[in-house]
C-alpha positions as CSV (number, residue, x, y, z in Angstrom):
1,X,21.4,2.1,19.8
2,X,18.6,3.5,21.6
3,X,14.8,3.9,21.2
4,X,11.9,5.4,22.9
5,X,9.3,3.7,21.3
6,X,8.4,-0.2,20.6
7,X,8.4,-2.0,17.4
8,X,5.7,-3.2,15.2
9,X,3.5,-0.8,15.0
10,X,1.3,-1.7,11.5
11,X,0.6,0.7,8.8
12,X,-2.4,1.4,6.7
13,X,-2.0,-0.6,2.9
14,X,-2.3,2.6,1.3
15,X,0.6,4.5,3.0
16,X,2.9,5.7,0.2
17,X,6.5,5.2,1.7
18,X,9.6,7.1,-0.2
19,X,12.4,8.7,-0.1
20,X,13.8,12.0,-1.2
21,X,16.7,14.0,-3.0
22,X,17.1,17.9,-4.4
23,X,18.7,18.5,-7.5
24,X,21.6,20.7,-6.5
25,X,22.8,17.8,-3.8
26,X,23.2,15.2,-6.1
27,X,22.8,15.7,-9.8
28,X,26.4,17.0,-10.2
29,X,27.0,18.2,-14.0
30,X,26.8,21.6,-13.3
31,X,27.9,23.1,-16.4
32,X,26.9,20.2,-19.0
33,X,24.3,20.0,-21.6
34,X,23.1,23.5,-21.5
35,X,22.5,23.8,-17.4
36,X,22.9,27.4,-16.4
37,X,24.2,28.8,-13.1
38,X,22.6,28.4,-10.2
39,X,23.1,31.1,-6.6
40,X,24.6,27.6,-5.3
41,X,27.0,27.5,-7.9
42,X,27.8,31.0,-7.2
43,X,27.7,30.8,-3.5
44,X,29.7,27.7,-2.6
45,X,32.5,29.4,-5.1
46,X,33.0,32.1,-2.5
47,X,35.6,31.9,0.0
48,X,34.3,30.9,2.9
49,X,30.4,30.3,2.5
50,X,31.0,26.1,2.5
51,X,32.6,24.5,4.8
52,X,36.4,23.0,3.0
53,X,34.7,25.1,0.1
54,X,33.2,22.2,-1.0
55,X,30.8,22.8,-3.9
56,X,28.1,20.9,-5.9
57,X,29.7,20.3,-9.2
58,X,30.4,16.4,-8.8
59,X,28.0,16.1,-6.1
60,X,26.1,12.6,-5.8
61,X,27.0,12.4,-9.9
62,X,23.2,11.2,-10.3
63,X,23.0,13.3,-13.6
64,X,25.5,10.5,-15.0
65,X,24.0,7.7,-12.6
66,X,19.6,7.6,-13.3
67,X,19.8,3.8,-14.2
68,X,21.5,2.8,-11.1
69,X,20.0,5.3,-8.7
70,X,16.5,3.8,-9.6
71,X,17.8,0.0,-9.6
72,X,18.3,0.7,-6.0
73,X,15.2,2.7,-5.4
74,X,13.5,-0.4,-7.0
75,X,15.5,-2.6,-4.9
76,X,14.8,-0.7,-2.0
77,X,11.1,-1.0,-2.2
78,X,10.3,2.7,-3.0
79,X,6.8,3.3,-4.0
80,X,7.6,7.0,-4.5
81,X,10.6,9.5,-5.2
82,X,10.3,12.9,-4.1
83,X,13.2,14.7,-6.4
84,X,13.4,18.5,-7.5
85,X,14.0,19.9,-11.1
86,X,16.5,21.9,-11.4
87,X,15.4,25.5,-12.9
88,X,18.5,26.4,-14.5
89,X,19.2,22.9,-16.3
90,X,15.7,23.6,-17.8
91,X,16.0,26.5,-18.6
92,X,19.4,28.0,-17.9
93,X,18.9,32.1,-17.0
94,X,15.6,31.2,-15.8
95,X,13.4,33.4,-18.5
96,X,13.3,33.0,-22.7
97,X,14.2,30.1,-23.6
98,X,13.8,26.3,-22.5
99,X,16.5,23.9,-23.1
100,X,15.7,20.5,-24.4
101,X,18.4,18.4,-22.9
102,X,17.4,19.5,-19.8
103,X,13.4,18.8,-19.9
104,X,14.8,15.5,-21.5
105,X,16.7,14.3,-18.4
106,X,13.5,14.5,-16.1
107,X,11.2,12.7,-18.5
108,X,13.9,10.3,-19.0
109,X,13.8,10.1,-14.9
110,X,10.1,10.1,-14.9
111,X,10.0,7.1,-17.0
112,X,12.4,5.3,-15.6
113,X,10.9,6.1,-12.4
114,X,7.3,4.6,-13.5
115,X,8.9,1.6,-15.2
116,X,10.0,0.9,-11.8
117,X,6.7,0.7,-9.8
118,X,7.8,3.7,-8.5
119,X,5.9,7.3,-8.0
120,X,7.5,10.4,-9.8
121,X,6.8,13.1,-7.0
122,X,8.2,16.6,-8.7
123,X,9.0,19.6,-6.6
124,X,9.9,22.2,-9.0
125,X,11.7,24.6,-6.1
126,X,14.4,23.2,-4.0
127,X,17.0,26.3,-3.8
128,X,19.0,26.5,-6.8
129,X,17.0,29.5,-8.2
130,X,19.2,30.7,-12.0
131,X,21.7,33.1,-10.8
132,X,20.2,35.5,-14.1
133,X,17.0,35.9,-12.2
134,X,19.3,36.6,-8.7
135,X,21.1,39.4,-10.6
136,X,18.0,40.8,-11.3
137,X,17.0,41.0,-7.5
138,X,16.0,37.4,-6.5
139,X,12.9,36.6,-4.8
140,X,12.7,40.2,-3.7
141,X,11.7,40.9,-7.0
142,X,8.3,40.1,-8.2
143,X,9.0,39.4,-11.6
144,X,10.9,36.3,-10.3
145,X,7.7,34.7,-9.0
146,X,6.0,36.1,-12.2
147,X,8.7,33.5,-14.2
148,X,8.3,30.7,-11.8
149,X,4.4,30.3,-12.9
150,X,6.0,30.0,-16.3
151,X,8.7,27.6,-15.8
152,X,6.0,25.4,-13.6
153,X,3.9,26.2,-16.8
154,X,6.4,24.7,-19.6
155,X,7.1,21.3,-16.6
156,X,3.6,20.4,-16.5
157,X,3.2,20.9,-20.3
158,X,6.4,18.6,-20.8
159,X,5.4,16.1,-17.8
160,X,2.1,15.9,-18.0
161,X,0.3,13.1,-16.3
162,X,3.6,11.1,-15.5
163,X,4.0,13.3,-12.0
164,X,2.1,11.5,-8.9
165,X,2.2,14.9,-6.8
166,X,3.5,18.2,-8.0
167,X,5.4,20.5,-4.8
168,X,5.9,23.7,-5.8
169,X,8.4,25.0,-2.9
170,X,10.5,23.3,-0.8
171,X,10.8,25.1,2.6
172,X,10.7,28.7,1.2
173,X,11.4,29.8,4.8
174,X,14.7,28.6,4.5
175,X,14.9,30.3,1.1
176,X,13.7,33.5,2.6
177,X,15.4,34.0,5.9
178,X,18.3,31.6,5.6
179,X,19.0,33.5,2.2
180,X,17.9,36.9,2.2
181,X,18.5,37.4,5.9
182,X,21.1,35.6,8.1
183,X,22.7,34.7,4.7
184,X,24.0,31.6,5.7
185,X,22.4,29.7,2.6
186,X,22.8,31.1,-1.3
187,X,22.2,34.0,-2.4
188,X,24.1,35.0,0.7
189,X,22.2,38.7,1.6
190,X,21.6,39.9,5.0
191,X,19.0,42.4,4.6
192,X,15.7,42.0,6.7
193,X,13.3,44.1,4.2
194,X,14.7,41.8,1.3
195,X,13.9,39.0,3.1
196,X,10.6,39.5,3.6
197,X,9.6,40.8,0.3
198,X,11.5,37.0,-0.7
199,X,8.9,35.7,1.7
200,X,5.8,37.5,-0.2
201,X,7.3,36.6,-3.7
202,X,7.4,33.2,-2.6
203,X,4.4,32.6,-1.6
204,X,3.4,34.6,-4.7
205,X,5.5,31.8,-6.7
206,X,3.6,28.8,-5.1
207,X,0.3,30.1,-6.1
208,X,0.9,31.2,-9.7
209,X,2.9,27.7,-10.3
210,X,-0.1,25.7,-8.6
211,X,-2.8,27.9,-10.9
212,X,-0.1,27.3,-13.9
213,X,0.1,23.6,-13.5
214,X,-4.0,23.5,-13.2
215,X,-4.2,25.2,-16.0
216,X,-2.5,23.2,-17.9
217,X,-3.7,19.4,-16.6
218,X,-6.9,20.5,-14.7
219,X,-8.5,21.6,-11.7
220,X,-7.7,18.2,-9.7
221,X,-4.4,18.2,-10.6
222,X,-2.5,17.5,-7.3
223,X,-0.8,20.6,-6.2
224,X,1.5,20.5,-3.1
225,X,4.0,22.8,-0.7
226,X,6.5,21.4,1.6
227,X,6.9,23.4,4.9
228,X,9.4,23.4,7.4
229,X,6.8,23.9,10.2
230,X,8.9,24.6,13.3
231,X,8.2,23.4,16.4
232,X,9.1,25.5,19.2
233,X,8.1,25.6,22.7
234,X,8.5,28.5,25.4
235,X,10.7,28.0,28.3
236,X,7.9,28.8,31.0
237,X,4.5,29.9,31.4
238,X,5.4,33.9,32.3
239,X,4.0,36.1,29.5
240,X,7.1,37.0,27.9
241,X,8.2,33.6,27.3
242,X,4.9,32.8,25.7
243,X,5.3,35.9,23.4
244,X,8.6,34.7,22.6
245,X,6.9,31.8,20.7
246,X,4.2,33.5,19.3
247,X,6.8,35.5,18.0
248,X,8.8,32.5,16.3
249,X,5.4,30.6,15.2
250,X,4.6,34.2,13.4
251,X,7.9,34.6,11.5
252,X,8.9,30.7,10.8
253,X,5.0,29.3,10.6
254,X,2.4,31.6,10.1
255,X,3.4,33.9,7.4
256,X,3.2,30.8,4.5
257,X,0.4,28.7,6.3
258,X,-1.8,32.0,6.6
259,X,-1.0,33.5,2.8
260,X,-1.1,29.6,1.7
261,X,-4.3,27.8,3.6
262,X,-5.9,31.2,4.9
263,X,-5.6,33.6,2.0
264,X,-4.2,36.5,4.4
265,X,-1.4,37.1,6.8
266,X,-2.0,37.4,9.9
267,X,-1.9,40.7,11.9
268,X,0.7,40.0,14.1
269,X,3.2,39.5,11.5
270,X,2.7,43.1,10.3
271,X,3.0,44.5,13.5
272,X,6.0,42.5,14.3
273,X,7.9,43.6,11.4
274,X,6.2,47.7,10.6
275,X,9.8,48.7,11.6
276,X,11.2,47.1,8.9
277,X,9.1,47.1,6.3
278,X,5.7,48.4,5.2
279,X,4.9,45.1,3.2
280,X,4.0,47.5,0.2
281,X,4.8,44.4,-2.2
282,X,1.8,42.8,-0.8
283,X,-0.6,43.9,-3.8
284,X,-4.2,43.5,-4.6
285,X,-5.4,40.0,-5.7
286,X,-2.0,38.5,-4.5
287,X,-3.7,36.5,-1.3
288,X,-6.4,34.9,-3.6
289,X,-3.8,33.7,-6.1
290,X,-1.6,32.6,-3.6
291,X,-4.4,30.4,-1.8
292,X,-4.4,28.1,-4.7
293,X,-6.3,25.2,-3.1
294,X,-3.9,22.0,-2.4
295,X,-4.1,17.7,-2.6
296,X,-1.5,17.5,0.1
297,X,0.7,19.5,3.0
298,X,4.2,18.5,2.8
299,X,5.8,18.5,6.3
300,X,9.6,18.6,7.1
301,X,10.5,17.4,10.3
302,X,13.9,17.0,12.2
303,X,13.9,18.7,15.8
304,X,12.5,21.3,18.5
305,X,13.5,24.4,19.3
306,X,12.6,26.0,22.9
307,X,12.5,29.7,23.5
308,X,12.4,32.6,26.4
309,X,12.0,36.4,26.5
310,X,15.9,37.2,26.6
311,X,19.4,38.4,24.4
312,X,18.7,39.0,20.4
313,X,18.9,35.2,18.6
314,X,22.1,34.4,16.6
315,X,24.9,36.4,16.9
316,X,26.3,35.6,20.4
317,X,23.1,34.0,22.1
318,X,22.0,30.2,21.3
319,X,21.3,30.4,17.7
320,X,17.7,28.6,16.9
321,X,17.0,25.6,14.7
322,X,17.4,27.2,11.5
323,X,19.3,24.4,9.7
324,X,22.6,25.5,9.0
325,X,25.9,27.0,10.9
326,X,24.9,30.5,12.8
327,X,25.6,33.8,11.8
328,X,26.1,37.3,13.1
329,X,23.1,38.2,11.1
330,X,19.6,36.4,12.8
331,X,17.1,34.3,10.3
332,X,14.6,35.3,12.8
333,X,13.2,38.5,11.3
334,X,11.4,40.8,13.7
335,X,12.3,38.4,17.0
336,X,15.0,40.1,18.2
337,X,14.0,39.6,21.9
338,X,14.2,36.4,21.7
339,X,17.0,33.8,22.7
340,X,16.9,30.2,22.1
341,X,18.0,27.6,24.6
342,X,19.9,24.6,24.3
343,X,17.9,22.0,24.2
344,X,18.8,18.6,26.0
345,X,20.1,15.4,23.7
346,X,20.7,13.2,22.0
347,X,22.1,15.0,18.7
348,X,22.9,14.7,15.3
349,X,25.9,15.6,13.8
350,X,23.5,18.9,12.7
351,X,23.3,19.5,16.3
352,X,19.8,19.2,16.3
353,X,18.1,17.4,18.9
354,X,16.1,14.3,18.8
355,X,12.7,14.4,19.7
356,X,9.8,12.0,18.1
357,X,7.1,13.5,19.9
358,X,7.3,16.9,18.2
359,X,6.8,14.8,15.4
360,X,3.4,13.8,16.6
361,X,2.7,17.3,18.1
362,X,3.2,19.2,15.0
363,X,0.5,16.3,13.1
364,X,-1.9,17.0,15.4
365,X,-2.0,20.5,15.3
366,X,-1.9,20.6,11.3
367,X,-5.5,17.8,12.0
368,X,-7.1,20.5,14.8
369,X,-6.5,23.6,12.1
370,X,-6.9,22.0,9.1
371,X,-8.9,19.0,9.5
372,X,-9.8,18.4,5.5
373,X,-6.1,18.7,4.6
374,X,-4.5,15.4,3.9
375,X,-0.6,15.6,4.8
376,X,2.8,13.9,4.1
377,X,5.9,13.7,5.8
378,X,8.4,14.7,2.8
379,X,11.4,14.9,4.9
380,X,12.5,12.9,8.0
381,X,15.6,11.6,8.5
382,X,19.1,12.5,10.6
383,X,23.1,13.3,9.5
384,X,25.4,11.1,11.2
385,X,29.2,10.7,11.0
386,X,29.7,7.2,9.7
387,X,32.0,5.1,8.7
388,X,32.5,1.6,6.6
389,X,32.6,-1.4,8.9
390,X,35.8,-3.8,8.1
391,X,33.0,-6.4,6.6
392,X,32.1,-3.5,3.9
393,X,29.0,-2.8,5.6
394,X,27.7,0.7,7.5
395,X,26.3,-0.5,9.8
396,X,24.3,2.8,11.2
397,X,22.5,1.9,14.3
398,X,22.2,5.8,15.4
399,X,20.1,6.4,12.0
400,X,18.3,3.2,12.3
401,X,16.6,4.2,15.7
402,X,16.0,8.2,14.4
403,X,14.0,6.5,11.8
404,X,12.4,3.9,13.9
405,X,11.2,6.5,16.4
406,X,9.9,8.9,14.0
407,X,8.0,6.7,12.2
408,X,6.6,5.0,14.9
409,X,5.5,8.8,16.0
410,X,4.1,9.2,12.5
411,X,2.0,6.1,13.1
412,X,0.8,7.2,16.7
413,X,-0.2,10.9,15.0
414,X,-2.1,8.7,12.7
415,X,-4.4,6.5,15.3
416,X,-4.8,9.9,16.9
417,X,-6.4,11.4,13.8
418,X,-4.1,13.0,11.7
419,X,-4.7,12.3,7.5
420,X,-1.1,11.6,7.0
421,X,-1.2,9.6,3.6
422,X,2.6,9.0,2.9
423,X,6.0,9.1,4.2
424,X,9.7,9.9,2.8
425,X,13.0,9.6,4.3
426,X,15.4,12.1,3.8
427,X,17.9,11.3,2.1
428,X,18.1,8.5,-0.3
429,X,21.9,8.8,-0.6
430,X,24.5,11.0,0.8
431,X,24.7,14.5,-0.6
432,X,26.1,17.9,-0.8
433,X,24.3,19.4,2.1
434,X,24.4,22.9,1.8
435,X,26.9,24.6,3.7
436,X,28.2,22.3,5.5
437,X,29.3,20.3,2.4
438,X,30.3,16.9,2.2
439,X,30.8,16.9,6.0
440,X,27.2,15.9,6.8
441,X,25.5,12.6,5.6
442,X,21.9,12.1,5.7
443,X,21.3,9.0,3.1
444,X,20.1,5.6,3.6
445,X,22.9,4.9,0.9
446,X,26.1,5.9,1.3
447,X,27.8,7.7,-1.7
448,X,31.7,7.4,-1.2
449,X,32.7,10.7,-2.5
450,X,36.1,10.0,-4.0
451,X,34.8,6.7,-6.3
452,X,31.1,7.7,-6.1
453,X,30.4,3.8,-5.5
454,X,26.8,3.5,-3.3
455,X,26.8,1.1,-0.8
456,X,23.0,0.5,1.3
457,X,23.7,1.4,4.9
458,X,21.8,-0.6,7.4
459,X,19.5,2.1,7.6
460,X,18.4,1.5,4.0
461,X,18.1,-2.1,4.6
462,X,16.0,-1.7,7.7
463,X,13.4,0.9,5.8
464,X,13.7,-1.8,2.8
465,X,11.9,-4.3,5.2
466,X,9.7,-1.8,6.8
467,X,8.4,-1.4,3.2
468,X,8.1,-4.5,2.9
469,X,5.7,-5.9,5.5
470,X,4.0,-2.4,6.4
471,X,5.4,-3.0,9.9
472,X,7.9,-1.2,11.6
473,X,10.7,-3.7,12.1
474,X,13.0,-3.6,15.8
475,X,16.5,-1.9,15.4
476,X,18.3,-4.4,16.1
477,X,17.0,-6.3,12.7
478,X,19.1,-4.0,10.9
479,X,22.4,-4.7,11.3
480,X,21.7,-8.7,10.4
């Protein structure tokens, strides 16, 4: 066990400390009291798209398991829980009608949740869009965003005041690119031109859901998005490895920051991209809806990616950091002359490198643009393979010093200047993570798949006392 940074480092009283989940990883109950299909239900059905073809059905079984889930978030310490709804279990083709089981199991949840002491932080988009709406064209149709303002209008009128922070999107990059154009995530197309109309339509999405939920519970409403803001870095100083990166930062950054916090695209994502598409979608008064003004950033943070002028990205070259297994087909849409390096250790079992400091990078750059927008970190945490210990225990010591750096980084942005009001692991308990499956854990509680017993890994009992004195306790405190 290794860290780069010392111990004890003091947080603010305030600081909201949580952890996080998405429906489609955990719930489970895939066809049960009126839930509809999902593009994860359809994709991790086909041959081939999930590793062992491992699917979501059974999942983390928390659809059968609320009680318990939140004894141990209460246990835990968790002043907030950052979970997603799950579109088609509230309403199943994801138009018409709502169904009432489904809006009951997240008030249920919500309750439960404030009961607890504990926050109810909604994000009404993490992936598992209603395969209905996908037959119909996805998020390259419009009328799909036109439906999500709806089904964020029915949430809020159902929730109402019990949600802390509403998110709209969780890292629509990931649904855009990873989706529409490498295809390595649901729905599975590999079509640049789709991809980015998904990206307009998203961004589209975000501001009619934000306007919707205002609408229904005020203008101060909190209103949220969670980015995956990537942090890339050229390999030299020469010209064309600087244009490399502006050319990631333009595709994976600026086209939701600019829509979202600027009310325009920028130019250079036009130009990038005029030879594959004419971004005719873009249509008057779009821009001022999507600029829908926000309580709080959500940033996702797990590595660094490092770039040069060179060989097309994915395919044969290094493929980038763009979350899950590499495909013929590149994510990075209108960067084809640009090849990604590998970037030194150590790794997760993601093979994504470890590296605090682009943690505090990325903060202060969010403080120098946007100096009046508070921020939290809404994901942060690192897959590793482990195993039970022979006392019963997992004893985790790779996980424990991911999180002890990052936070610590966290705390550094903060002295420095950065309005970072809360932070949430990811994951509260081992999931179904994407398409890799069951392979990959990322929870502070382990989930064993075949009994579905949790078990708090040492990593959960370290952030347990980290919550509890506001202090950042040494590794080594964990496995005791």
């Amino acid at each position: 066990m290794t860290t780069s940074r010392p111990s004890g480092r003091q947080f603010p009283s305030d600081f909201l400390w949580g952890s996080a989940t998405a429906s489609y990883q955990i719930e489970g109950a895939f066809d049960e009291d009126g839930r509809g299909p999902s593009i994860w239900d359809t994709f991790s059905r086909t041959p081939g798209k999930v590793l062992d073809g491992d699917t979501g059905d059974v999942a983390a079984d928390h659809y059968h398991r609320v009680p318990q889930d939140v004894a141990i978030m209460k246990d835990l310490g968790l002043q907030a829980y950052r979970f997603s709804i799950a579109w088609p279990r509230v309403q199943p083709t994801g138009s018409g009608e709502f169904n009432q089981a489904g809006l009951d199991f997240y008030v249920d949840l919500a309750d439960r949740l404030i009961a607890a002491g504990i926050k109810p932080v909604a994000t009404l988009y993490h992936w598992d869009l209603p395969q209905p709406l996908e037959d119909e064209g996805g998020w390259a149709n419009r009328q799909t965003a036109v439906q999500f303002g709806e089904y964020a209008r029915k949430l809020a009128e159902v929730l109402g005041d019990r949600i802390h922070v509403w998110t709209t999107l969780n890292e629509p990059w990931c649904s855009a690119f990873l989706g529409y154009a490498s295809g390595v995530h649901a729905p599975g197309v590999t079509d640049d031109a789709t991809a980015l109309a998904a990206v307009h339509h998203l961004n589209l999405a975000h501001g009619l859901a934000g306007r919707a939920i205002k609408d229904v519970l005020g203008e101060d409403t909190p209103i949220s998005v969670t980015l995956n803001l990537h942090v890339t870095r050229a390999a030299s100083d020469a010209p064309q490895d600087i244009e490399a990166k502006r050319r990631i930062d333009t595709i994976a950054n600026e086209v939701f920051l600019g829509p979202m916090l600027d009310g325009e695209y920028p130019k250079a994502v036009f130009a990038d991209t005029e030879h594959i598409t004419d971004w005719s979608f873009v249509l008057e008064g779009d821009l001022d809806v999507i600029k829908v003004p926000l309580a709080l950033l959500g940033v996702n943070y797990y590595s660094t990616g490092r770039v040069q002028h060179g060989t097309p990205a994915g395919g044969d070259g290094t493929p980038g950091p763009d979350g899950h297994r590499s495909s013929v087909n590149s994510p990075w849409v209108g960067a084809t002359t640009v090849e990604w390096l590998a970037q030194p250790g150590p790794h997760t079992a993601m093979g994504w490198n470890i590296e605090p400091q682009g943690l505090v990078d990325l903060l202060l750059e969010i403080r120098d643009r946007y100096p009046s927008l508070p921020m939290a970190i809404t994901e942060n945490g690192a897959a590793f393979y482990d195993e039970v210990s022979a006392d019963g225990r997992v004893h985790d010591a790779a996980r424990v010093a991911y999180l002890h750096d990052h936070i610590d980084a966290v705390g550094e942005a903060i002295e420095r200047g950065a309005d970072v009001r809360g932070y949430f692991v990811w994951s509260l308990m081992d999931n179904f993570e994407w398409s890799y499956g069951y392979d990959r854990r990322f929870g502070v509680v382990r989930v064993d798949y075949d009994t579905l017993e949790r078990t708090v890994k040492d990593s959960g009992l370290w952030y347990r006392e980290l919550l509890r004195t506001k202090t950042i306790p040494t590794p080594e405190s964990a496995a005791l």
